[in-house]
Each structure stands twice: as C-alpha cells, then as structure tokens.
C-alpha positions as CSV (number, residue, x, y, z in Angstrom):
1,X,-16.8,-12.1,-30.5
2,X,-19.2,-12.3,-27.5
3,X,-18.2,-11.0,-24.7
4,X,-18.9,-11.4,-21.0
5,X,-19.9,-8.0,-18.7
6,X,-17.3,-7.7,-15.7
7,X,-17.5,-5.4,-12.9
8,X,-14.2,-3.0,-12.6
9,X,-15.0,-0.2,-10.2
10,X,-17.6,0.4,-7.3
11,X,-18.5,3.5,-6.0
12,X,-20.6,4.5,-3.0
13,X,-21.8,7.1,-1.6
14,X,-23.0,7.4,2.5
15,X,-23.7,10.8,3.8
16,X,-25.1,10.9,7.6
17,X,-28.2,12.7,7.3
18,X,-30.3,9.5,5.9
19,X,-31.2,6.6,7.4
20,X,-28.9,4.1,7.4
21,X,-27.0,6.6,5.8
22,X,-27.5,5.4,2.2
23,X,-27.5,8.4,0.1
24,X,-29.6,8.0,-2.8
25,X,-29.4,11.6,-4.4
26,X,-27.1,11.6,-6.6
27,X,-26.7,10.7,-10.6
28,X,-23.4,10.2,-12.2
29,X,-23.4,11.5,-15.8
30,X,-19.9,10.9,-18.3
31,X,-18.8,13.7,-19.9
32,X,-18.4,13.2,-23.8
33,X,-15.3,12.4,-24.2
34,X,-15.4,9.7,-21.8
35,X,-19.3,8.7,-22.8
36,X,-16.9,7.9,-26.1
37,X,-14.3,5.6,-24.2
38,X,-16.7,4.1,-22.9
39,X,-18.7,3.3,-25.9
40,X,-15.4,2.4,-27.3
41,X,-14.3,-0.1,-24.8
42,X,-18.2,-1.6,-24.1
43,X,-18.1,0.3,-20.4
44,X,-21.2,0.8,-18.0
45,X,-22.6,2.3,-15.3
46,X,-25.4,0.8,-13.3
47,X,-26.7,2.4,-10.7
48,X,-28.6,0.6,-7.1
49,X,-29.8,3.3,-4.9
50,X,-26.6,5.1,-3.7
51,X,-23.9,2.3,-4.8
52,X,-22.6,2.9,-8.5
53,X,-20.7,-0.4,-10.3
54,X,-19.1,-0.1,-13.6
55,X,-19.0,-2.9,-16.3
56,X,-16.6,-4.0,-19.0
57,X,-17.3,-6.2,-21.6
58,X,-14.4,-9.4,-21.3
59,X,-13.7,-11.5,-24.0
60,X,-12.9,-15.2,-23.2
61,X,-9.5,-14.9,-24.1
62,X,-8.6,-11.8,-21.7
63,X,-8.8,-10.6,-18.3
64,X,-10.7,-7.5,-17.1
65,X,-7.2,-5.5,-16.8
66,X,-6.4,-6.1,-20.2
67,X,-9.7,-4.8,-22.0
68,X,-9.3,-1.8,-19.7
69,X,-5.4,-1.2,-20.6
70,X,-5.9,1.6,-23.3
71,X,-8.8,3.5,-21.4
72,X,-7.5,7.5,-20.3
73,X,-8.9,8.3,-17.6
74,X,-12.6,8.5,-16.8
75,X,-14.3,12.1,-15.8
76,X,-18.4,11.7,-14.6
77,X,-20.4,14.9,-13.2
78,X,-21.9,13.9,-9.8
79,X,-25.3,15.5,-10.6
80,X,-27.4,16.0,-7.0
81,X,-31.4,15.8,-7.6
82,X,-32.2,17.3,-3.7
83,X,-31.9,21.4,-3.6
84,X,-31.2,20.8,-0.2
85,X,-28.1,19.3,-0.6
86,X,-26.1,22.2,0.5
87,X,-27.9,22.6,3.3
88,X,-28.1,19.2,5.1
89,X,-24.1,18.5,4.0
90,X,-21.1,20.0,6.1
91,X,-18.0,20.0,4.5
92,X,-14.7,21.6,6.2
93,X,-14.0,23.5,3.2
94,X,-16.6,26.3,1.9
95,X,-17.9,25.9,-1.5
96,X,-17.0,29.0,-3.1
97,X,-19.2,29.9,-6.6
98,X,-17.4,28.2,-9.8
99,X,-15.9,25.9,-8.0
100,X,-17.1,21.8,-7.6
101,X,-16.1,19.3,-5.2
102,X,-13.5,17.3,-7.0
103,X,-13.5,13.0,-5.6
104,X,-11.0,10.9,-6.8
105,X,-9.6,7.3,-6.4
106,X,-5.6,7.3,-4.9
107,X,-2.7,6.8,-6.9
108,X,-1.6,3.6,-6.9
109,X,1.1,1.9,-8.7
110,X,2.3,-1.5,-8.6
111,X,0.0,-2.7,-5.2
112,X,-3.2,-3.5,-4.2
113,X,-5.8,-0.8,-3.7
114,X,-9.2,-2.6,-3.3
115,X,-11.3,-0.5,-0.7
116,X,-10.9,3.4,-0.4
117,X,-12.9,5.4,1.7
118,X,-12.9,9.2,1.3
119,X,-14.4,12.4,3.3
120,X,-14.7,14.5,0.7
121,X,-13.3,18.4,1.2
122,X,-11.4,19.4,-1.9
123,X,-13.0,22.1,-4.3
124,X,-11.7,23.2,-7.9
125,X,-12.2,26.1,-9.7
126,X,-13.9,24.8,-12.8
127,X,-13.1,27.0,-16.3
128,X,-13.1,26.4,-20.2
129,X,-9.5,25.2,-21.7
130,X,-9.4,28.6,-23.4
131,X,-8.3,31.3,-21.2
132,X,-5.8,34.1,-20.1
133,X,-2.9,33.8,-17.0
134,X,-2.1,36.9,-15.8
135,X,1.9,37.9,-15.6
136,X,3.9,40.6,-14.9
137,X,4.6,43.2,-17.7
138,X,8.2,44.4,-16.0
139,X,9.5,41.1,-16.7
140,X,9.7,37.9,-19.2
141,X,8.3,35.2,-17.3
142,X,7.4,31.0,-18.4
143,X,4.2,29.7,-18.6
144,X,3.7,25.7,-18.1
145,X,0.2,23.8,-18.2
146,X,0.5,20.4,-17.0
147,X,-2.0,17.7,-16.8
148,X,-3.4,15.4,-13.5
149,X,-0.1,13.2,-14.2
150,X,1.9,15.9,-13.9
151,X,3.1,15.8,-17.6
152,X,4.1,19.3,-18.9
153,X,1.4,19.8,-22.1
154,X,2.2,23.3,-23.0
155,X,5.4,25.8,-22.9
156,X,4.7,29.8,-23.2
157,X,7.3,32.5,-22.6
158,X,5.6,35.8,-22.0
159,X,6.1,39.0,-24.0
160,X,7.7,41.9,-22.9
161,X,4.9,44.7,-21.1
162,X,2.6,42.2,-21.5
163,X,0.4,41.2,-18.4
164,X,-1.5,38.1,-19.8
165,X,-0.6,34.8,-21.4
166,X,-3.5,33.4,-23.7
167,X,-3.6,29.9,-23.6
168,X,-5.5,26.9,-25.5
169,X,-5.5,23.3,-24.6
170,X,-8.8,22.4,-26.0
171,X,-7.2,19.5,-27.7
172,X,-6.4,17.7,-24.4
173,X,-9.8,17.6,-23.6
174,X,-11.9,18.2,-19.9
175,X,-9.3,17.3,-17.1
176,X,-7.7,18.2,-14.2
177,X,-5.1,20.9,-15.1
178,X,-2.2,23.1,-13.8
179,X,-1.0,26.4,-14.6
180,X,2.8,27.3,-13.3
181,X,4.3,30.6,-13.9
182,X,8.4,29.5,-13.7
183,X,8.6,26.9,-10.8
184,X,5.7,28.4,-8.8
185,X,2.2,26.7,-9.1
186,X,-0.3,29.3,-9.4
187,X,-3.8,27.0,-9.5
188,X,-5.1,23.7,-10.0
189,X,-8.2,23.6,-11.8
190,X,-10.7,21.4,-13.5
191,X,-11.3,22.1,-17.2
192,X,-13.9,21.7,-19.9
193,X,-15.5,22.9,-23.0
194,X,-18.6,21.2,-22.4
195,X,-21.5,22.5,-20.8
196,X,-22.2,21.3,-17.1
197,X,-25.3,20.4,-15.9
198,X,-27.0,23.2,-13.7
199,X,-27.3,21.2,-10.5
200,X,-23.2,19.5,-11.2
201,X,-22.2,19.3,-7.5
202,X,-18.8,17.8,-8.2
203,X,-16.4,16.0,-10.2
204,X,-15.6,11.9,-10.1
205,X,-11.5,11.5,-11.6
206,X,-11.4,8.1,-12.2
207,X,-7.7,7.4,-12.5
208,X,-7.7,4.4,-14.1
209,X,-3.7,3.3,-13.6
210,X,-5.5,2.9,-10.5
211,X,-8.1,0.5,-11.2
212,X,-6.1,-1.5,-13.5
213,X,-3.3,-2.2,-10.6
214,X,-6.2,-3.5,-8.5
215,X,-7.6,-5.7,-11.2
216,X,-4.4,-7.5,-12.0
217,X,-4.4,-8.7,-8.3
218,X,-8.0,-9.9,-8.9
219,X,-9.7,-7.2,-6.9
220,X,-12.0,-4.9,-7.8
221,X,-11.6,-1.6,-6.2
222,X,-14.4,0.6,-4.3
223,X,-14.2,3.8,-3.6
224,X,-16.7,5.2,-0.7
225,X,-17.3,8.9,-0.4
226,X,-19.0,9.5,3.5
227,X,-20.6,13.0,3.2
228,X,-20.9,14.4,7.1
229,X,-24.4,15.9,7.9
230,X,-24.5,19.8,8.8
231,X,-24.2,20.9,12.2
232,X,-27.3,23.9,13.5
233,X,-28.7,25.5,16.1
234,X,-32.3,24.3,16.5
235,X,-34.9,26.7,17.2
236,X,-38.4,25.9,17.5
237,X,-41.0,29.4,17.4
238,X,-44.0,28.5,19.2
239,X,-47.2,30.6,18.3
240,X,-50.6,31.1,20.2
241,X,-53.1,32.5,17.7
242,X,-55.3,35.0,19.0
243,X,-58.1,33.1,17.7
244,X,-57.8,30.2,20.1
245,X,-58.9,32.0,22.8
246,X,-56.2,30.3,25.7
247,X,-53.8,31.5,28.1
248,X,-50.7,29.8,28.3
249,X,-49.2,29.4,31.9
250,X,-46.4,27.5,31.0
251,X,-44.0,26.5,28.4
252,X,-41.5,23.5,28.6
253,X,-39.3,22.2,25.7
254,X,-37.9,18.6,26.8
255,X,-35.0,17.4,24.6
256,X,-34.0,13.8,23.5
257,X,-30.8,12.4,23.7
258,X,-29.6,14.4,26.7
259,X,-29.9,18.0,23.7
260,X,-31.2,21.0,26.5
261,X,-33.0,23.9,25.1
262,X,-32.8,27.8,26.1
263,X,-36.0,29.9,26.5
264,X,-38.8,29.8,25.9
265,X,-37.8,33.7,24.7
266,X,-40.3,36.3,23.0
267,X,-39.6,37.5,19.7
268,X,-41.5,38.5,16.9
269,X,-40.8,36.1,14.0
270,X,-40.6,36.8,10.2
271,X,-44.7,39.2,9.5
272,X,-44.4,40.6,13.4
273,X,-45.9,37.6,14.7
274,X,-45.4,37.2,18.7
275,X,-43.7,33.8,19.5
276,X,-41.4,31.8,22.1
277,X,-38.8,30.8,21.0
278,X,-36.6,27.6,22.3
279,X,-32.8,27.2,21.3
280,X,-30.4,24.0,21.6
281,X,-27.7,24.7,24.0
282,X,-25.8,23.0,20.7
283,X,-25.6,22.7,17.8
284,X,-27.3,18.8,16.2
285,X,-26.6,17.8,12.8
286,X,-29.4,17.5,10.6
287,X,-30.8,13.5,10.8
288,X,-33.6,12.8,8.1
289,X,-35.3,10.7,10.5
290,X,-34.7,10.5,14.3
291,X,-35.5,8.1,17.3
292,X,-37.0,10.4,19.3
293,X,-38.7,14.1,19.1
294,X,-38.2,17.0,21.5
295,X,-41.4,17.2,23.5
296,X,-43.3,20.7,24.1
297,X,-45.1,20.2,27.5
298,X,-47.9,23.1,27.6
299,X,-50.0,24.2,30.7
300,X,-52.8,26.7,29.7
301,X,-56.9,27.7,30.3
302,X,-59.2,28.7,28.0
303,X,-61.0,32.2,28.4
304,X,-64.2,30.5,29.6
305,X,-62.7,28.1,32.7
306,X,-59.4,28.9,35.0
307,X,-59.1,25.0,35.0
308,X,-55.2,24.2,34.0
309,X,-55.3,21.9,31.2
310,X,-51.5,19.9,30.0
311,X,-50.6,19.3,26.4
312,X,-48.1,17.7,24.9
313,X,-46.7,18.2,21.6
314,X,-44.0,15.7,19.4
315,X,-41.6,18.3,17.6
316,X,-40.8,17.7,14.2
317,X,-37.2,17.5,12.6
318,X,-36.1,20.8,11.5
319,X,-37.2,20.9,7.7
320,X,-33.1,21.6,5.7
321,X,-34.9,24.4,3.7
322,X,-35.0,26.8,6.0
323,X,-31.1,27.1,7.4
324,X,-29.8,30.7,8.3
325,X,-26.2,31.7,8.9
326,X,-25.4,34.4,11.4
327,X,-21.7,35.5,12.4
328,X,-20.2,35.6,15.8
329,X,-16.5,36.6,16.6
330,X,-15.7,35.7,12.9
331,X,-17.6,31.8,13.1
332,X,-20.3,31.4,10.9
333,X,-23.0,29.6,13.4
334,X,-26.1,28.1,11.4
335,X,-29.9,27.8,13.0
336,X,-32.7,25.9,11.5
337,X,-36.0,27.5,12.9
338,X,-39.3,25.4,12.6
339,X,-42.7,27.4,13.7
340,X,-44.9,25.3,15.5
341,X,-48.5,26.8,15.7
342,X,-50.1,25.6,19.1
C-alpha cells in the first residue's frame, strides 16, 4: 500500500547568542528502541538548519492520528556539535556532571496543543536501569519504580539490616523513571542501557498522547526551545610590546550601546605580561555577532618624535572559549578576557 509522508511534530530550536537567533548546532539522534518505532511505523526526522519536522507515512484510508496511535513514546539525544556550547548558554539551573537537560512537549489530553514554547532549565540525573536504592537497615521499608506516566512498574519490600534494594527494569526500556521509597519520592531520573553519545547535551521526551490530541484537531504541534545567551564581565587586556618602540599617553575604551568600561587598570596577564585592562560596569551576554564594537581610542609617540599621534581600534567580540568563573559573596560572576596587542 503506498503511502503518503505527513508531518506530525516540529521542533525548533532559538538560542540568543546567534543571529537572528537560529540555532543551528544541534543534531537529534533516536535512541534504539525508538529508531525501531520508528522504522516500524515509517517515522522521520528531517532536519533545516535549527528547525526539526518529523514525518509519518499516511495511507489513503487513514489520518495522521491514526498511523501514529500505537507509537510509545519517542526518546532522541540532542547531540551539540559547538564545544562552546556551555559557555555561550545560561541556564538558571547548573548543569551538574551525569546529569542532561531533559525537554519535553506538555501533557495534554483531550485539547488542542499546537504551539509550545519552552526555556529550558530542568536537568536529570542520567543512570543504567540496573542499579541499587539505598534504605535503611533498622527498618523494612517499600520500594516502587514508576514510569513518566506515573504507572507503578515494579514493587520491592526491603530485607531486614539491609541498606540497599537492587533493582532491574531493563525490560521497560530507556525512559524517564521514578524511584519512591513508601510514599516519599526519592529521584526522578532518566534511564538507559544504551551508550550515549560523548557530546549528549540533553534529552527530547516526546510524549506522544500529546501529539496525537493535536493531530485529531488537524494541528500539528511545535515545540520551540529558546536557549538564553550567558551573561560576563568583558575585559579587554591591552598590550604595548616593547618592540614597538611608543609611549602611550592615553588610553580610552568607548562602549556601544550605552555598556561603560572601568580602567584602564595594570595587571600582569597569564606569562607576566604587563597590560591595561578595561572591565564592563556589567555584565553583556555573549552575541555571535554585534552592531557595533567598543572603540579603544589611543594617544601615544614613538621614541624618535614627541608628536602625539590618535589611533583608533574596533574591539572584537569576546571569543566564548575563554570564560572564567570567579566567586564573590557566594555568586559565581563570569569574565570573558580578550588580549588585544596594540
């Protein structure tokens, strides 16, 4: 039976560092078991620069709900192809180690849901489906695993002076899981036995009661993720080298868009290199590109003529590599430095 590709889901992703801010870093890969449902159920991914559609095949005879009706779930690694991800990105929660940001479409049953959009701030541990909870040995104590809909999958009553509870739900498959310890939730986590890519930033749930909800009413939801750029200090280190053979009578650091700069001060900079060093009065977030440059205005002479000469100099955008965190009264304040060599 030949059927027809339909879109069923769009997802796109806008962070405010790049222009426009179209986010183009980012892959989505399926984890098996859902790289099987969708082989099952003729589902695809295309991808356009930062927007991300999937595809069912429709038969003639059925509507794009119905060939999705059986389909669990949908779990994709968002996979980030810039190491400076972390660096440009500002999220209100901190990224801890082992954990991934976790993005999901709303619950929605029996109305429309056809345009979501999300800030992302919600990490998960991440952890194989085989694995120990810790209990208290000085009493007996119930152990409950439930799944993302809240369905209780597994039952365990500990043992007397024992302080762990092994458990093993590899047969449910990679998912978002509880753990409960008698009517107390303990932790939410995300679990797998599959191996994770090394750059795996987060986690796309694609709850798929969801989608289907929407598509009855003839819309296809979207789901937009806006990532919010990273907030620093800029400092730009200006350095005289001794070979150029000029004294400098005065250094001025004009900002754009009303942004004042402190200093110039001296410092030594990373080798013991002398330098003057200019600081925001706040802190900017990180812009890929911007409309206009700070301007380093520079009076000096050479060594051969006391005639004041004027430069001026077009700052560059502070390069997200180089971001350093420093604490003050318990705040962790981050400063991109740039060198600029005169």
């Amino acid at each position: 039976m030949n059927k027809d590709l339909q879109e069923w889901f769009q997802l796109e992703i806008l962070h405010e560092y790049f222009e426009m801010h179209l986010c183009p870093v980012f892959k989505v890969k399926p984890f098996a078991s859902t790289q099987q449902l969708m082989k099952n159920y003729t589902i695809h991914i295309q991808q356009l620069g930062n927007v991300y559609k999937g595809y069912v095949g429709v038969s003639d005879t059925k509507a794009t709900w119905q060939e999705l009706k059986g389909v669990e779930d949908l779990y994709f690694q968002l996979i980030h192809t810039d190491s400076n991800f972390a660096n440009y990105t500002d999220v209100s929660t901190t990224k801890k180690e082992d954990t991934l940001l976790y993005i999901t479409n709303s619950i929605v049953a029996n109305r429309v849901q056809e345009q979501e959009s999300i800030v992302p701030d919600t990490y998960l541990p991440a952890q194989p489906l085989r694995f120990n909870v810790s209990v208290p040995s000085d009493k007996l104590v119930t152990v409950r695993i439930k799944n993302s809909k809240g369905e209780r999958i597994q039952t365990q009553v500990s043992k007397e002076k024992k302080s762990r509870v092994f458990v093993d739900i590899e047969v449910f498959g990679t998912g978002i899981y509880e753990i409960w310890i008698d009517d107390k939730l303990i932790k939410t986590f995300f679990g797998t036995s599959e191996r994770m890519d090394e750059n795996c930033y987060g986690i796309l749930h694609t709850q798929m009661r969801s989608v289907i909800e929407s598509l009855k009413e003839n819309r296809v939801p979207s789901l937009k993720i806006n990532f919010p750029a990273r907030a620093t200090y800029w400092q730009y280190a200006v350095v005289v080298p001794d070979d150029k053979k000029i004294t400098i009578r005065e250094l001025l650091l004009e900002g754009s868009d009303k942004v004042q700069y402190t200093g110039p001060e001296e410092k030594e900079i990373a080798g013991g290199v002398a330098s003057k060093i200019f600081t925001s009065l706040k802190m900017i977030k990180f812009q890929q590109k911007v409309k206009e440059h700070p301007l380093l205005k520079i009076k000096y002479n050479n060594d051969f003529s006391d005639t004041v000469l004027e430069l001026d100099l077009k700052m560059p955008v502070p390069n997200a590599s180089k971001v350093v965190s420093k604490k003050q009264n318990n705040e962790n304040l981050f400063y991109s430095q740039t060198i600029i060599y005169v």
